[in-house]
NUMI-170509 format. One record per residue: residue number from 1; residue in three letters; x, y, z of N, C-alpha, C in turn. Coordinates in steps of 0.02 Angstrom, whole numbers, plus 50000, padded with zeros to 5 digits. Example, Ala and Ser with C-alpha at 12.3 -4.5 7.8 and 13.67 -1.06 7.14 Angstrom:
2
SITE  seq  type  n.east  n.north   n.up  ca.east  ca.north  ca.up  c.east  c.north   c.up
SITE    1   ALA   50660    49716  50390    50615     49775  50390   50660    49835  50390
SITE    2   SER   50642    49888  50354    50684     49947  50357   50645    50002  50394
//
This chain:
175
SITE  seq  type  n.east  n.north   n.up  ca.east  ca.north  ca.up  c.east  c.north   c.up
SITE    1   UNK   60867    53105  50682    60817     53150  50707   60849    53208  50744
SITE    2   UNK   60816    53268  50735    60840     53325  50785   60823    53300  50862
SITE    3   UNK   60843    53355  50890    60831     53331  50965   60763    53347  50981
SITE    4   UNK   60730    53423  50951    60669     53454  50953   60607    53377  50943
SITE    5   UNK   60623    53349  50887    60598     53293  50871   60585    53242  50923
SITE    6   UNK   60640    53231  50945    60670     53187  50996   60626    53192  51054
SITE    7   UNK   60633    53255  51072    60590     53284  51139   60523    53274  51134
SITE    8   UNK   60501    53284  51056    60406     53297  51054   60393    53211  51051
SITE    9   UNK   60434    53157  51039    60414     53082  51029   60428    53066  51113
SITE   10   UNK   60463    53093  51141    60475     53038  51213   60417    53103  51241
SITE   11   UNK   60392    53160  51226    60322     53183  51272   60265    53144  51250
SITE   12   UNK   60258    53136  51168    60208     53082  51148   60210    53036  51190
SITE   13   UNK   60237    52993  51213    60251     52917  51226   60205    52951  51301
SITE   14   UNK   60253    52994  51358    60235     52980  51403   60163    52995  51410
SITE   15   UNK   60140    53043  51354    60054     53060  51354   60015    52999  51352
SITE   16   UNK   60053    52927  51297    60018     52885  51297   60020    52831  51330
SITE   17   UNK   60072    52852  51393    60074     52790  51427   60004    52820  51481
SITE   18   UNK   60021    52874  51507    59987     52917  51553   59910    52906  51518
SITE   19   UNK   59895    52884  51450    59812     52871  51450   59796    52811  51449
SITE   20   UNK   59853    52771  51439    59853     52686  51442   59826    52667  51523
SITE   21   UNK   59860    52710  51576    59835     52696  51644   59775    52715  51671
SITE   22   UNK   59763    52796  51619    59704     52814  51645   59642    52765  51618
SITE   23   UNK   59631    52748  51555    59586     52704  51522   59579    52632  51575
SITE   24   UNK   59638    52612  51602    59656     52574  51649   59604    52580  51695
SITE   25   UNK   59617    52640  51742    59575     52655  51787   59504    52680  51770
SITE   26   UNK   59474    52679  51749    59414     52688  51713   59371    52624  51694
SITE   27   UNK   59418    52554  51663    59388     52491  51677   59386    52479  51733
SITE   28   UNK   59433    52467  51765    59420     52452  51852   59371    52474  51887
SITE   29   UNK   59360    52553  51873    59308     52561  51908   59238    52576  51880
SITE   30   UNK   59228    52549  51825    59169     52511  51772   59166    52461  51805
SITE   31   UNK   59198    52409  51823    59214     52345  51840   59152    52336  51902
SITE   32   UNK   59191    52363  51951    59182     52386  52032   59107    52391  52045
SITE   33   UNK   59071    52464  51987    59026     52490  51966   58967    52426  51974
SITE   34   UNK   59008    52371  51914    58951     52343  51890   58926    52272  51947
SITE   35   UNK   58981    52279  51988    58981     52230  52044   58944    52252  52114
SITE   36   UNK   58938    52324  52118    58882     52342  52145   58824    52344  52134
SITE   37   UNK   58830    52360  52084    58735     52363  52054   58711    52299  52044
SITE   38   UNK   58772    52231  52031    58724     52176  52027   58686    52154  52078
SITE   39   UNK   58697    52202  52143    58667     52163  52211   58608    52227  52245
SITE   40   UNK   58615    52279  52203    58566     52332  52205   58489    52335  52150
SITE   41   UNK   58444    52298  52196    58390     52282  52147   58343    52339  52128
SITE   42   UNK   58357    52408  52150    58349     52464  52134   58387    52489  52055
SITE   43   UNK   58427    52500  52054    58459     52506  52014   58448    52455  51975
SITE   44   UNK   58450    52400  51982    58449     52354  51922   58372    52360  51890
SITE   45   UNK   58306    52398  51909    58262     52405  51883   58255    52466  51840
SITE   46   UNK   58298    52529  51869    58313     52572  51845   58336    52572  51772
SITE   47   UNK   58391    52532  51754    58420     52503  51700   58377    52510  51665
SITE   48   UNK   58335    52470  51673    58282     52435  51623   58235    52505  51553
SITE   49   UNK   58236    52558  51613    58239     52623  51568   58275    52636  51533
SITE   50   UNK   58230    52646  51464    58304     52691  51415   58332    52743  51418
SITE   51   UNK   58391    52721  51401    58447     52781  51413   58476    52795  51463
SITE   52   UNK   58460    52756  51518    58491     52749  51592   58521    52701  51591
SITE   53   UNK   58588    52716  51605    58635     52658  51612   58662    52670  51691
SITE   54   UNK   58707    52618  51704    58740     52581  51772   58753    52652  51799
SITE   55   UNK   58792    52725  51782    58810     52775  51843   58740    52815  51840
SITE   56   UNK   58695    52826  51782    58633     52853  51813   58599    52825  51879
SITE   57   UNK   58595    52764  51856    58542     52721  51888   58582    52715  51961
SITE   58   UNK   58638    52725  51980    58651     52713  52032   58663    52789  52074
SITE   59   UNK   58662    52833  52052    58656     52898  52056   58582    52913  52098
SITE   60   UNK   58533    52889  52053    58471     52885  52041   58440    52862  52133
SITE   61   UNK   58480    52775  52107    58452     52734  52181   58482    52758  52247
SITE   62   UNK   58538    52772  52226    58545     52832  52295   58531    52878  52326
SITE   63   UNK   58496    52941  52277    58464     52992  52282   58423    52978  52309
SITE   64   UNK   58361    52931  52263    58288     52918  52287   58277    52881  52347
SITE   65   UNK   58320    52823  52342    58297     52780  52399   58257    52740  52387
SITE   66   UNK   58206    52740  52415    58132     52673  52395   58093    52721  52350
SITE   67   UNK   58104    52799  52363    58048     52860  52319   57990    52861  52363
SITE   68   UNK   57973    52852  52425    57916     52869  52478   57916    52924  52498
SITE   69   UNK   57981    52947  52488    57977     53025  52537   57963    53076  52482
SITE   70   UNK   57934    53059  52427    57912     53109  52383   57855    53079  52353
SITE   71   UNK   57796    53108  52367    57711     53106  52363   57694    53090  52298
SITE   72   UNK   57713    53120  52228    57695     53084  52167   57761    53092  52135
SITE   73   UNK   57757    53070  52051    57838     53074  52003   57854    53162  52001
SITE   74   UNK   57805    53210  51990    57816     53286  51985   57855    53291  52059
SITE   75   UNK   57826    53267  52109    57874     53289  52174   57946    53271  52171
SITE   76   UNK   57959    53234  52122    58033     53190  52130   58062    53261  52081
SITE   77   UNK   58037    53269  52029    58056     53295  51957   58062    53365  51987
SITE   78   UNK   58023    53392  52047    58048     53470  52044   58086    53478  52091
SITE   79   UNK   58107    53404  52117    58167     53419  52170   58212    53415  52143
SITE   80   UNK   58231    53396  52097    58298     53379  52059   58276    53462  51988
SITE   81   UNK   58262    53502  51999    58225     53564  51946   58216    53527  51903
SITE   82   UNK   58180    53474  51866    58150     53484  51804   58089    53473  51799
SITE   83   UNK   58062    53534  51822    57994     53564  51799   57986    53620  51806
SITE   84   UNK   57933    53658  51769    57929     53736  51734   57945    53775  51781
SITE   85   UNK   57981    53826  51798    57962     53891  51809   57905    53920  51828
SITE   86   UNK   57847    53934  51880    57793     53957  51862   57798    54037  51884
SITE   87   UNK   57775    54094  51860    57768     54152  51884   57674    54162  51860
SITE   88   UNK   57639    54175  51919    57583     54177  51931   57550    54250  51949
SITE   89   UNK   57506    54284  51919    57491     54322  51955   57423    54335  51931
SITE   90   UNK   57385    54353  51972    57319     54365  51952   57260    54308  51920
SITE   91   UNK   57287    54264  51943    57251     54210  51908   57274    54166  51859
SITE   92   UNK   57327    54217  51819    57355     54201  51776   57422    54146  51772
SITE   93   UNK   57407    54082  51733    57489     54071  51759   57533    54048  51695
SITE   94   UNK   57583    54089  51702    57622     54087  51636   57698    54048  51662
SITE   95   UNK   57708    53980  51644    57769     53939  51639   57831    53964  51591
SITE   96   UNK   57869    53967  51632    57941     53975  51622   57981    53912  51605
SITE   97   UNK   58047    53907  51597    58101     53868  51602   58101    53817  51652
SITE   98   UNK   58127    53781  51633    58143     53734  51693   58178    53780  51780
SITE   99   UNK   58158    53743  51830    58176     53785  51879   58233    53774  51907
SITE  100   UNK   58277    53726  51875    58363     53716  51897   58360    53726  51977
SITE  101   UNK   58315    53684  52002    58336     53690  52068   58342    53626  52093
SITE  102   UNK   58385    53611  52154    58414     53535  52169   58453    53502  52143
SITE  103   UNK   58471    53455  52130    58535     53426  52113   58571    53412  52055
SITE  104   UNK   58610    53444  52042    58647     53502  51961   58656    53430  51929
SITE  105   UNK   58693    53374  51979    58707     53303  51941   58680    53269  51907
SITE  106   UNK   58618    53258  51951    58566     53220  51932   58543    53265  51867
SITE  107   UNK   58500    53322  51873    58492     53362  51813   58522    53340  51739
SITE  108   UNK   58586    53329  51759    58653     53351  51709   58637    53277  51678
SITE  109   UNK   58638    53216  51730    58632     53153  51701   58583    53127  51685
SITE  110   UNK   58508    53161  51676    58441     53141  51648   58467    53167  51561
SITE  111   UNK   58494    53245  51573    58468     53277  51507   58496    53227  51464
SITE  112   UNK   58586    53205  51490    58619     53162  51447   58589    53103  51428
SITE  113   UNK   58539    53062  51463    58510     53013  51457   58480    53025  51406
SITE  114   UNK   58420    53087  51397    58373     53110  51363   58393    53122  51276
SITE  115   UNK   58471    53136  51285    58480     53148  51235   58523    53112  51194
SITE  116   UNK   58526    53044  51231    58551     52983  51200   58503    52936  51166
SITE  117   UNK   58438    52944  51202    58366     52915  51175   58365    52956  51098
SITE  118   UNK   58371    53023  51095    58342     53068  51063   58381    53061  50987
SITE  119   UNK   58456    53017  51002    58473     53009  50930   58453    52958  50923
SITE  120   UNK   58441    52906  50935    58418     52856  50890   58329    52833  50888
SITE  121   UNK   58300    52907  50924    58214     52912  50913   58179    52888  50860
SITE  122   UNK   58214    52899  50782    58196     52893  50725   58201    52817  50685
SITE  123   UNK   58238    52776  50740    58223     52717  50709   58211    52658  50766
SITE  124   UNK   58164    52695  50801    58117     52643  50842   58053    52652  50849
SITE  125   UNK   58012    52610  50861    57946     52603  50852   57915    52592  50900
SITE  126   UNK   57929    52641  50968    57898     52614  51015   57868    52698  51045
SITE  127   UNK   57805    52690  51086    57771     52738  51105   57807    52817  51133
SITE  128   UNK   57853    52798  51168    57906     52853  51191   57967    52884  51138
SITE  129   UNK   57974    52833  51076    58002     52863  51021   57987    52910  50960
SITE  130   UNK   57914    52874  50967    57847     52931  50932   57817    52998  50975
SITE  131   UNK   57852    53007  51022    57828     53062  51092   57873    53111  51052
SITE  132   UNK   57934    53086  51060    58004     53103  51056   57976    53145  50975
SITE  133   UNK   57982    53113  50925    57991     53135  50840   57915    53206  50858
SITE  134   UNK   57866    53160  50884    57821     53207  50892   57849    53303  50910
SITE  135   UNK   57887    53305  50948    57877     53347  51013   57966    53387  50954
SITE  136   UNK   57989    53345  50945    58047     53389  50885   58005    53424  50811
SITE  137   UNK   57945    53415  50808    57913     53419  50754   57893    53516  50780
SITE  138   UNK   57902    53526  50834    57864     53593  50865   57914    53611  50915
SITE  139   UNK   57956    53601  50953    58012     53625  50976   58080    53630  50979
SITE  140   UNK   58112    53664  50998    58188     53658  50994   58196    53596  51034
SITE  141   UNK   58270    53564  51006    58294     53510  51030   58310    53506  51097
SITE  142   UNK   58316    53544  51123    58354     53578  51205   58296    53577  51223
SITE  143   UNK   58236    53607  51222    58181     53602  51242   58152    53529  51275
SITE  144   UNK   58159    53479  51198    58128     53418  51202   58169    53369  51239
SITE  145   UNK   58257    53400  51245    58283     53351  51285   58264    53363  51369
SITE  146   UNK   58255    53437  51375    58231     53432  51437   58165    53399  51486
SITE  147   UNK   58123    53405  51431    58063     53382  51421   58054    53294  51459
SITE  148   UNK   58104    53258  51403    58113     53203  51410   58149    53190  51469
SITE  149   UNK   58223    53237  51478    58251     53226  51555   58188    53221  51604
SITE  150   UNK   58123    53278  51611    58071     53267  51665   58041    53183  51633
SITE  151   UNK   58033    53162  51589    57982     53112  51590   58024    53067  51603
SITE  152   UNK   58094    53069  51610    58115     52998  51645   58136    53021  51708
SITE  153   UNK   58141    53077  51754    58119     53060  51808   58073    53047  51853
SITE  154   UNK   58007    53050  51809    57958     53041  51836   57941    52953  51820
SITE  155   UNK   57956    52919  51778    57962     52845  51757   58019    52836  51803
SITE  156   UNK   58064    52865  51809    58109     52818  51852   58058    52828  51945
SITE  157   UNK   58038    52890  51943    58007     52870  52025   57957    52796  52015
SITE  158   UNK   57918    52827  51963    57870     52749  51952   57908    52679  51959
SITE  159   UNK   57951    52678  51938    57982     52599  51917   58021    52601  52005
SITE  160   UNK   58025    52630  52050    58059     52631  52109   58005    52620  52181
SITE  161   UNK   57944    52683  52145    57899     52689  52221   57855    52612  52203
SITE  162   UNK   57829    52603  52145    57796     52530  52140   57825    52482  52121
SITE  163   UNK   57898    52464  52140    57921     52409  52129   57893    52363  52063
SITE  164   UNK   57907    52396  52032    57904     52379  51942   57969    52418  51885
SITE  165   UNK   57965    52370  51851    58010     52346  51775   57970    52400  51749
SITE  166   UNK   58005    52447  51697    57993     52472  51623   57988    52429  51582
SITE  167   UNK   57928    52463  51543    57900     52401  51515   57885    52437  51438
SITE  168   UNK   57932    52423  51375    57906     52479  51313   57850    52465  51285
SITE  169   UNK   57831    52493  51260    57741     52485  51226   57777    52506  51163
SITE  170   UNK   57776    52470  51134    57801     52455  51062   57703    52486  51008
SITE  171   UNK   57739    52532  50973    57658     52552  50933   57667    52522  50867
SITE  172   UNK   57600    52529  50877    57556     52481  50830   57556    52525  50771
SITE  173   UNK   57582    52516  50710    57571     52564  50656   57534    52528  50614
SITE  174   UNK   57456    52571  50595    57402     52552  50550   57435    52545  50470
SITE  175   UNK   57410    52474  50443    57431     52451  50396   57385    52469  50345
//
């Protein structure tokens, strides 16, 4: 082998030792993760929503808390911006964009939720999967994931302020 050779196999190696440790550290603290949340019964109800997994949900139970200090699920949803834009005038009120206001994380980790539901919408049969196909039938995808980011933070305040499980309502398709 040349040496040029030589040089690009011992930088390979150390790239792959250097992701051998990082992957390393990444179970560990999956590990850690999942040893907290087993004793966080917040979070562990959270779960129970789709598309929320162990760092949402603990994201989530931290943020919210018990969810008392916010009056209904829209109060939770426009603290974290996902809900419309409103510019009002005259009576008139014409909705905008989402209002990206409050916490960029949380935001960031609903839409991802939303849009993990959103690929496999088409082969489930349950009431929130038919929302989902519905609502792509008439809007852009970005639209509907945002959409969905608000409807699970407003289900996740529910499943937190009334101490209740998600529960899917599986639909009934006429035979």
């Amino acid at each position: 082998m040349k040496s040029g050779q030589h040089q690009l196999v011992a930088m390979l190696e150390r790239l792959h030792a250097h992701y051998k440790y990082l992957a390393e550290q990444v179970s560990d603290i999956e590990k850690e993760l999942h040893m907290q949340l087993a004793d966080d019964e917040i979070a562990q109800r959270l779960m129970t929503i789709p598309g929320i997994g162990p760092i949402t949900a603990s994201v989530l139970a931290a943020d919210m808390g018990d969810g008392k200090q916010y009056g209904c699920s829209r109060d939770f949803a426009a603290s974290i911006g996902l809900v419309p834009r409103q510019y009002s005038t005259g009576g008139r009120a014409n909705l905008l964009g989402i209002s990206k206001r409050g916490d960029k994380n949380i935001r960031r980790l609903l839409v991802q939720c939303a849009r993990s539901i959103m690929k496999n919408a088409d082969k489930r049969v349950d009431q929130l999967s038919h929302w989902i196909q519905m609502m792509l039938t008439r809007r852009h995808s970005n639209v509907v994931a945002c959409a969905l980011a608000n409807k699970l933070a407003r289900i996740a305040w529910a499943v937190v302020a009334r101490h209740k499980v998600f529960e899917e309502k599986v639909l009934v398709m006429p035979a």
